[in-house]
C-alpha positions as CSV (number, residue, x, y, z in Angstrom):
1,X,-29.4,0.2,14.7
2,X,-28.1,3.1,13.2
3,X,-24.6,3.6,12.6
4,X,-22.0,7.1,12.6
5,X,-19.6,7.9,11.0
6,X,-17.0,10.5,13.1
7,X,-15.5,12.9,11.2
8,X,-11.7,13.6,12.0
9,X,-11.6,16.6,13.6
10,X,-9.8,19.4,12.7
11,X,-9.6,18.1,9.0
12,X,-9.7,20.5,6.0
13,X,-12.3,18.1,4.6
14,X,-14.7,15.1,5.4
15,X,-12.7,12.2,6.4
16,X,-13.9,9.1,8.7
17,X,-12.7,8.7,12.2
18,X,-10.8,5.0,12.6
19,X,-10.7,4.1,16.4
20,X,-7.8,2.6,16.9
21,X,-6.1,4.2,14.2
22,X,-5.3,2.0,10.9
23,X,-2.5,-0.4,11.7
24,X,-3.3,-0.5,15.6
25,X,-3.8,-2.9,17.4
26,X,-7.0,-3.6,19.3
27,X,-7.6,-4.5,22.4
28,X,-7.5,-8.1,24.4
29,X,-10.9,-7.4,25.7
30,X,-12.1,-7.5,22.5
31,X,-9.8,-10.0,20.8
32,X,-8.4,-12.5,22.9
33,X,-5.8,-13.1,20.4
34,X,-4.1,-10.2,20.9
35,X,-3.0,-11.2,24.4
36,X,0.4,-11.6,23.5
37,X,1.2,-8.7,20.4
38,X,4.0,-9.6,18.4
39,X,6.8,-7.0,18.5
40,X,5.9,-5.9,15.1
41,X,2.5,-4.5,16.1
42,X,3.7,-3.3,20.1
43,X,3.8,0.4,19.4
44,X,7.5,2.6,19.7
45,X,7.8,5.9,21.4
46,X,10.6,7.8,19.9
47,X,11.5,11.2,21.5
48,X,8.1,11.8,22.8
49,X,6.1,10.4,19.8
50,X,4.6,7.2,19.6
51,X,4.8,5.2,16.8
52,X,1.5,2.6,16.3
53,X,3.4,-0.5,14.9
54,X,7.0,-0.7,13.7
55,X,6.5,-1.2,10.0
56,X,8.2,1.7,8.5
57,X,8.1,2.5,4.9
58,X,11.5,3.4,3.3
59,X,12.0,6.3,1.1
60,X,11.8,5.3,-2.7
61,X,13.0,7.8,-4.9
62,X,9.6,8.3,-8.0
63,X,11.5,11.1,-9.8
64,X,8.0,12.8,-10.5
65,X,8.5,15.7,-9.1
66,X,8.2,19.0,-10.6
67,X,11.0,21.2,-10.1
68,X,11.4,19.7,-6.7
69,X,7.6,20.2,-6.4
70,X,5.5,17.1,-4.8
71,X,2.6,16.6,-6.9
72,X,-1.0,14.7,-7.2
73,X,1.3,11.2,-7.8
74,X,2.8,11.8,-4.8
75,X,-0.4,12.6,-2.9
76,X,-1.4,8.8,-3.6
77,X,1.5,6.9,-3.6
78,X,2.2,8.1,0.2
79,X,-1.9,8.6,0.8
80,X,-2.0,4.6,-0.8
81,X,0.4,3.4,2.7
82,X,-1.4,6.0,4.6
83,X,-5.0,4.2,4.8
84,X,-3.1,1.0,4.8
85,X,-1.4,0.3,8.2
86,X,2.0,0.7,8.1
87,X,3.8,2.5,11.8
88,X,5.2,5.4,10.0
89,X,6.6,6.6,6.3
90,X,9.4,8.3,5.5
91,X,9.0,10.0,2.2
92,X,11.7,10.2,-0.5
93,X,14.8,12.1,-1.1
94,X,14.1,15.7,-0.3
95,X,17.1,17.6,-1.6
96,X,18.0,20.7,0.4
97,X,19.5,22.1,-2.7
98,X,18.4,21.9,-6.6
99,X,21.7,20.8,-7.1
100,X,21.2,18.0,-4.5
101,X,18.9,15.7,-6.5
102,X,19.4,12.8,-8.2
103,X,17.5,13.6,-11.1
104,X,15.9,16.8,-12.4
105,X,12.6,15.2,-11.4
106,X,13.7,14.5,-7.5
107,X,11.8,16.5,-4.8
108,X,13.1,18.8,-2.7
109,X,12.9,22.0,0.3
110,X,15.1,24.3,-1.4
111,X,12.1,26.9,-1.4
112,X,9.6,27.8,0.3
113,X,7.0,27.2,-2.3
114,X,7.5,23.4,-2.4
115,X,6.2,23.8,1.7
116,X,2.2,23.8,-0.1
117,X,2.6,20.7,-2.1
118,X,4.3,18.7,0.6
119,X,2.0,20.0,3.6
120,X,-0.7,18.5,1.7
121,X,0.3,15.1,1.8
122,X,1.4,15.5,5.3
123,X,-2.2,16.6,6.8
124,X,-3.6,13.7,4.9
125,X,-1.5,11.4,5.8
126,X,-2.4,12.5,9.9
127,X,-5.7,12.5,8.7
128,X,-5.7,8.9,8.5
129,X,-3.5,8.6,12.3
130,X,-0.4,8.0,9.9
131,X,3.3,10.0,11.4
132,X,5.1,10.4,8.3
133,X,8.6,12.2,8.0
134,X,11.2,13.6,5.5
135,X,14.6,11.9,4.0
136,X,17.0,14.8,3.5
137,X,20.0,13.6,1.0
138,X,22.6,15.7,-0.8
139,X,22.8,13.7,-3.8
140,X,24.6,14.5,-7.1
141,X,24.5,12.3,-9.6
142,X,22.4,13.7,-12.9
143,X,24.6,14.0,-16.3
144,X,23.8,16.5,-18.8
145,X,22.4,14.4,-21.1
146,X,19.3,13.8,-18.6
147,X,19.3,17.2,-17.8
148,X,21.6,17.4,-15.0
149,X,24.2,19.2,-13.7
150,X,27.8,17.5,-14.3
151,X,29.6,20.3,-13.8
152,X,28.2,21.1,-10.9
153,X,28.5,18.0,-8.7
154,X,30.5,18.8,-5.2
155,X,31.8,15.9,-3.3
156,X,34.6,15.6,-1.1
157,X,37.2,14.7,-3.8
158,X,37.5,14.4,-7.4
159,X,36.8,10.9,-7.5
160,X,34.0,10.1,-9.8
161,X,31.8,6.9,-8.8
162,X,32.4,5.5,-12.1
163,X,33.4,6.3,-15.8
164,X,29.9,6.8,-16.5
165,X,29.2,9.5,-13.5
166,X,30.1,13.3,-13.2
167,X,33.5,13.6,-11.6
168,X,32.8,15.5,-8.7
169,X,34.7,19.3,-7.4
170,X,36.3,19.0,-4.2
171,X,34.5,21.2,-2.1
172,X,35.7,23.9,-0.7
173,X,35.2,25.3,3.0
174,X,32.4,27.7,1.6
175,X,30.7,24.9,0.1
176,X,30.2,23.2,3.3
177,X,29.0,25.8,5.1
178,X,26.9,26.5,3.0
179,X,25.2,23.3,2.1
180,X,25.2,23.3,6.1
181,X,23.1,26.2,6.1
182,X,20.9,24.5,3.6
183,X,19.9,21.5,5.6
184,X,18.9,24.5,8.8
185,X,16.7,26.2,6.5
186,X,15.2,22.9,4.9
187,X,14.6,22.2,8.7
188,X,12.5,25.4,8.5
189,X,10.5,24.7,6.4
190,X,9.5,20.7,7.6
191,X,8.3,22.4,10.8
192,X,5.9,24.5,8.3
193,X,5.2,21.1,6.5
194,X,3.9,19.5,9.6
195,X,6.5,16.5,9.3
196,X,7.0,14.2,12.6
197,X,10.1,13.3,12.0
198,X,13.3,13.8,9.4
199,X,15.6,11.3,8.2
200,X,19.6,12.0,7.4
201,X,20.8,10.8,4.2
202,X,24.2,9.6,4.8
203,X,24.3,6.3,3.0
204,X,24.5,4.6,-0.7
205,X,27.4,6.5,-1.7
206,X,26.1,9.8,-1.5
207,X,27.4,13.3,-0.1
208,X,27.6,12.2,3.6
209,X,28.7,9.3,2.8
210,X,31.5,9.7,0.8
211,X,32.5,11.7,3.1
212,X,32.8,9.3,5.9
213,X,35.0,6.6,3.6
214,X,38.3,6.6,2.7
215,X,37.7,5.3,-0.6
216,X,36.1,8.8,-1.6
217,X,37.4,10.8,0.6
218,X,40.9,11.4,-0.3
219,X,41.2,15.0,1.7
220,X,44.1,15.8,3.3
221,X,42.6,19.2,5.3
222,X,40.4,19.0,8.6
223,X,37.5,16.5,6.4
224,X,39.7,14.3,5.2
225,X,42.1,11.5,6.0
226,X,41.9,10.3,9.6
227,X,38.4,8.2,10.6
228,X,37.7,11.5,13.1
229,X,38.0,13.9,10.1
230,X,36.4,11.8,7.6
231,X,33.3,11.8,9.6
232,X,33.9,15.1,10.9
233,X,31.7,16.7,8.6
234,X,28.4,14.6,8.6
235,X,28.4,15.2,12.3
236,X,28.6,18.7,12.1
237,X,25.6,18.4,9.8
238,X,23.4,16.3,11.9
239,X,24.4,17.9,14.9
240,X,23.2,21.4,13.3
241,X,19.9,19.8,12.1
242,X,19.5,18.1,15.8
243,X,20.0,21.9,17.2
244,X,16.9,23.0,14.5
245,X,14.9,20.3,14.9
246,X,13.1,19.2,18.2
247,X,11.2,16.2,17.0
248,X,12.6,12.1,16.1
249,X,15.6,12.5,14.3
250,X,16.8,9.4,12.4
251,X,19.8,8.9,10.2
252,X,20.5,6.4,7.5
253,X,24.2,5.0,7.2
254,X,25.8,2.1,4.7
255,X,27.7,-0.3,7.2
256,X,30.1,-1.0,4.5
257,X,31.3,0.1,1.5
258,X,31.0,-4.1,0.3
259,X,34.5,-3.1,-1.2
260,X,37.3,-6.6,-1.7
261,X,39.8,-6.8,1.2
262,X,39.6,-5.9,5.1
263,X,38.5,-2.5,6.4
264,X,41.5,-2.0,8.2
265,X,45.1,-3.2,7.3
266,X,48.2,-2.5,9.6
267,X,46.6,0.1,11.5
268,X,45.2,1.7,8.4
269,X,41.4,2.3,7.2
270,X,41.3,0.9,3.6
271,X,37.5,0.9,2.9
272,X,34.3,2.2,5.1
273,X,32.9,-1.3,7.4
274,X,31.0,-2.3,10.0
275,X,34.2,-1.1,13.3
276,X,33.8,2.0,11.5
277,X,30.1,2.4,11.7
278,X,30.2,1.1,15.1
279,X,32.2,4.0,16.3
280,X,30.2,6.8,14.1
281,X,26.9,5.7,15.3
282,X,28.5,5.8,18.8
283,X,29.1,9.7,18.0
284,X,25.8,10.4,16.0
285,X,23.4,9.4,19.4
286,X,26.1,11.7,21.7
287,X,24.8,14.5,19.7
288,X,20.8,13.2,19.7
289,X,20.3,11.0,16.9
290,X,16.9,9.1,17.8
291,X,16.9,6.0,15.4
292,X,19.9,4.1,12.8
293,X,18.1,3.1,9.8
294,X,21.1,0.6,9.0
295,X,21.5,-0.2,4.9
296,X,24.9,-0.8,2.7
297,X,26.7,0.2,0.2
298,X,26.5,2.6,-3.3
299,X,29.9,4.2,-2.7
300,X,32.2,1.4,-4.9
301,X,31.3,0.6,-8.1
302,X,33.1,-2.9,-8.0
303,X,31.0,-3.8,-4.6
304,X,30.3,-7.0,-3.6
305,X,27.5,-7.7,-1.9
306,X,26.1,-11.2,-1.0
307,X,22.3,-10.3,-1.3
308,X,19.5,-12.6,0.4
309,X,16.6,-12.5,2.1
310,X,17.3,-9.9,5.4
311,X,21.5,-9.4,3.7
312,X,21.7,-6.3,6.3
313,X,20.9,-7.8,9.5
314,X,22.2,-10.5,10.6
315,X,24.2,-13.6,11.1
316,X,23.9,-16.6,8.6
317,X,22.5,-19.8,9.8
318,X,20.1,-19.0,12.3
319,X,16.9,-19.2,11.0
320,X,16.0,-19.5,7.0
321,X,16.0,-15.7,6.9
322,X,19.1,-14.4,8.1
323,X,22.5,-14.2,6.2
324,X,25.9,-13.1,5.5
325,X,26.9,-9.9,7.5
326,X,24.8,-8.7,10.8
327,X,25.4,-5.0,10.1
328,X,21.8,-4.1,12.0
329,X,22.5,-6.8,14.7
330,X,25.8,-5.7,15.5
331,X,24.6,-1.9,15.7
332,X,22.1,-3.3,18.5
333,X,24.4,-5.4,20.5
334,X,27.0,-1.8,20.3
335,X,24.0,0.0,21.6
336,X,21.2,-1.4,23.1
337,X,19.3,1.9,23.9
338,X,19.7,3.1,20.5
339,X,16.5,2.5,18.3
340,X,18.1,0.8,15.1
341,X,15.9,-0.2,12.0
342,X,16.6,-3.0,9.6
343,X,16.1,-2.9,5.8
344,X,16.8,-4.9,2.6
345,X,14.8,-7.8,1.2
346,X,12.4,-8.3,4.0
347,X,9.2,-9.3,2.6
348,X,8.0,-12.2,5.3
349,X,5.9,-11.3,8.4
350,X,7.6,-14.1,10.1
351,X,11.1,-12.7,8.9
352,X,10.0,-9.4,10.3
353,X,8.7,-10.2,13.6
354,X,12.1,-12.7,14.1
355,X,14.6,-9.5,13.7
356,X,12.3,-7.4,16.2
357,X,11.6,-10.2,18.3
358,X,15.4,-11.6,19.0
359,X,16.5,-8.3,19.4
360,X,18.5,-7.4,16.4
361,X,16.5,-4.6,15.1
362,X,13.6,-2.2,16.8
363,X,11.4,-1.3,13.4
364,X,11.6,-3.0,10.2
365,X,11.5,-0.6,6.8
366,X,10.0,-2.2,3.7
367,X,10.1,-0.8,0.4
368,X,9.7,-3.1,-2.7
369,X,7.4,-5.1,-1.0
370,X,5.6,-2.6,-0.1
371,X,4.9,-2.2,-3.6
372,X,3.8,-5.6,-4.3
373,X,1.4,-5.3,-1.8
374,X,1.0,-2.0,-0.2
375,X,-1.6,-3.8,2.4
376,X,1.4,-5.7,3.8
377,X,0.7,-4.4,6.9
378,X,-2.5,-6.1,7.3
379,X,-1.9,-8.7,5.8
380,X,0.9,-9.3,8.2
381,X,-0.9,-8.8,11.5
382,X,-3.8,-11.6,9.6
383,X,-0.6,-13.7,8.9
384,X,1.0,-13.8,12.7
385,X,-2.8,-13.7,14.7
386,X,-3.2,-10.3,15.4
387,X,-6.4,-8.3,14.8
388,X,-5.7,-4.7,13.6
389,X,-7.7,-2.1,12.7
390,X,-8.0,-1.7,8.7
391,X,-9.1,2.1,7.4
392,X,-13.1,2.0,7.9
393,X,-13.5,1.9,4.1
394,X,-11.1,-1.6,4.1
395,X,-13.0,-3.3,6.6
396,X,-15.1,-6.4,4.3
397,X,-11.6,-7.1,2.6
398,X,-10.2,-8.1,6.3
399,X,-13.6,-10.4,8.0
400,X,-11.4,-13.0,9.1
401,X,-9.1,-10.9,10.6
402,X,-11.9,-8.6,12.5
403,X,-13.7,-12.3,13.7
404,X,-12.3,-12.3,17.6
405,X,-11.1,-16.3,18.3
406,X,-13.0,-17.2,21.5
407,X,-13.8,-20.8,21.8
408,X,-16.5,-22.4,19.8
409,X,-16.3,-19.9,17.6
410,X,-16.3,-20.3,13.5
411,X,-14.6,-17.3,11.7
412,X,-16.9,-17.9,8.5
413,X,-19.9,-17.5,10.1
414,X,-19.2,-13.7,11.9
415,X,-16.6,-10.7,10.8
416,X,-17.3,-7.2,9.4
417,X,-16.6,-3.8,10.7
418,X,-15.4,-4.3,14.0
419,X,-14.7,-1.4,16.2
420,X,-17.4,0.7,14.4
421,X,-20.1,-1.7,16.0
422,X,-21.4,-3.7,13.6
423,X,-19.4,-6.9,14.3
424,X,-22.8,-8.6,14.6
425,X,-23.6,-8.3,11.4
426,X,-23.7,-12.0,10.1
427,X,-21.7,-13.1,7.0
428,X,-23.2,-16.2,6.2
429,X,-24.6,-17.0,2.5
430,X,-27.4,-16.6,1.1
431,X,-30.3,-19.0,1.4
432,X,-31.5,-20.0,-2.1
């Protein structure tokens, strides 16, 4: 028998074809067991693109960029969860401006020479049937002693996020325009990337963010003091990037600023919360927001935050995984034909697939367990039943998975490649 490999076409080099893509699904008629899919591996269409699974890998920050350049680390850190199953990856901060960085070593699409670099990891990434997307984030935070810019830090006020961080310049009205323009032109230059989909930054305390809560937004013009000027501004934003941008567009929000006392006291906002968010998100998918990735927190330095296993979904006490505050839950119930994806401390398939499955969350995004085990992905889809298709070069590390459960069947004695046609090929021992 002789066995092809298919190149994918329209690659800049050699690369082998995977049929279903890595992290599909296959079919019933080839594995019974995949009769009934669990949510996590049921496939998401999103403004017209469809997503393979609904593991989503969250942005996570590497600082080893060069002058806001991606570079060869960043080529196999995102090519690593490429080849490795996961729905879709959303790649790390991406600063619109130099200033906009956490550290000098953050990447950005401030010019159009970081297009190359990025666009690189991009067409591999479709290469291997992987969407993959941007996470655009004003951030200032870098002091001059790590080669920062502390007297160049804009925020809404001159409220400094602790003792230890640049105290911020109010902005004035020609700083937000022209940060606005910024996140148009950085729009530019994704389409010239080849990204599929870009993610707002408006959480963990930075620009958009602390625009949006009272406790750093202290402004008493048209961006500042009421809820419907605080948030003013971060609509405007993703309302100009929804105008420039035709493809998914998702945007990240904390739920709560995790601050001590109520949000609201006698009528008055005293801290950013979960009514709050209710109402923003409400606004944010008028104007054509796709998808609320749905975190917490960064804006108070004195936060308190109950962490645990799933700490941004849901409600305690019903199953061993969910706890304190249903931030992602409550987001779904508010608006059940809004896509919403849960994050924070998921690391269980079973955890996963119990958020999609009850209907608290639509995609899950995974991060630090991603790095632990960046085949989580497959090994998820092994751990709940389902037979998915590893990259071609993966295949012997998955046999069990790849053997199809039909009755009278032994998984040891049968596996490899499957889909490429050599599921026949026995795996028994060797005879002495």
């Amino acid at each position: 028998m002789t066995y092809i490999n298919k190149p994918v076409p329209g690659a800049n080099q050699y690369f082998p074809l995977n049929e279903p893509a890595i992290g599909a699904a296959y079919t019933e008629s080839v594995y019974p067991q995949n009769a009934g899919l669990p949510t996590l591996f049921k496939s998401i269409s999103i403004r017209g693109t469809t997503f393979k699974n609904r593991i989503f890998v969250s942005p996570m920050c590497q600082y080893s960029s060069d002058n806001g350049h991606a570079t060869d680390w960043h080529l196999v850190h995102i090519g690593g969860y490429a080849t490795r199953g996961v729905g879709a990856i959303c790649m790390e901060a991406t600063a619109v401006e130099p200033e906009g960085r956490i550290s000098p070593q953050d990447a950005g699409l401030w010019t159009d020479s970081q297009i190359a670099p990025l666009k690189r990891i991009v067409d591999f990434a479709h290469a291997q049937g992987t969407i993959i997307g941007t996470f655009h984030a004003p951030t200032y935070t870098a002091g001059d002693d790590e080669g920062g810019w502390p007297d160049r830090v804009p925020g809404p006020s001159e409220i400094p996020f602790s003792d230890l961080y640049p105290k911020p310049k109010a902005m004035t009205d020609k700083d937000i325009l022209r940060i606005e323009d910024a996140f148009v032109a950085a729009v530019e230059r994704c389409k010239q990337v080849g990204f599929d989909f870009i993610e707002i930054h408006g959480a963990h305390g930075y620009l958009l963010h602390e625009f949006v809560s009272p406790l750093s937004n202290v402004r008493t013009d048209q961006y500042g003091g009421s809820f419907e000027n605080r948030i003013r501004w971060p609509l405007r934003v993703a309302q100009k990037v929804r105008a420039a941008w035709d493809k998914p567009l998702f945007y990240r929000i904390s739920a709560t600023d995790w601050a001590e006392g109520p949000e609201q006291d006698a009528g008055e906002w005293k801290q950013w919360g979960i009514e709050q968010s209710k109402i923003f998100v409400g606004e944010l998918q008028k104007i054509g927001v796709d998808l609320i990735d749905c975190s917490s927190g960064g804006n108070w330095v004195k936060q308190k935050i109950t962490v645990g296993p799933g700490y941004q979904v849901s409600f305690p006490g019903l199953d061993p995984y969910h706890s304190l505050v249903p931030f992602a839950e409550e987001l779904k119930k508010a608006y059940p034909d809004l896509p919403v994806g849960a994050v924070g401390m998921i690391t269980e398939p079973e955890q996963a697939e119990s958020y999609l499955r009850d209907g608290k969350a639509d995609v899950v995004f995974l991060a630090r367990e991603l790095i632990r085990d960046p085949h989580w992905a497959i090994r998820a889809a092994a751990t709940l039943g389902v037979a998915v298709k590893p990259a071609n070069q993966y295949e012997r590390g998955w046999v069990e998975m790849l053997t199809p459960a039909r009755p009278g069947e032994s998984s040891h004695l049968r596996g490899g490649e499957q889909g490429t046609g050599k599921e026949n090929l026995d795996q028994k021992p060797a005879k002495n």
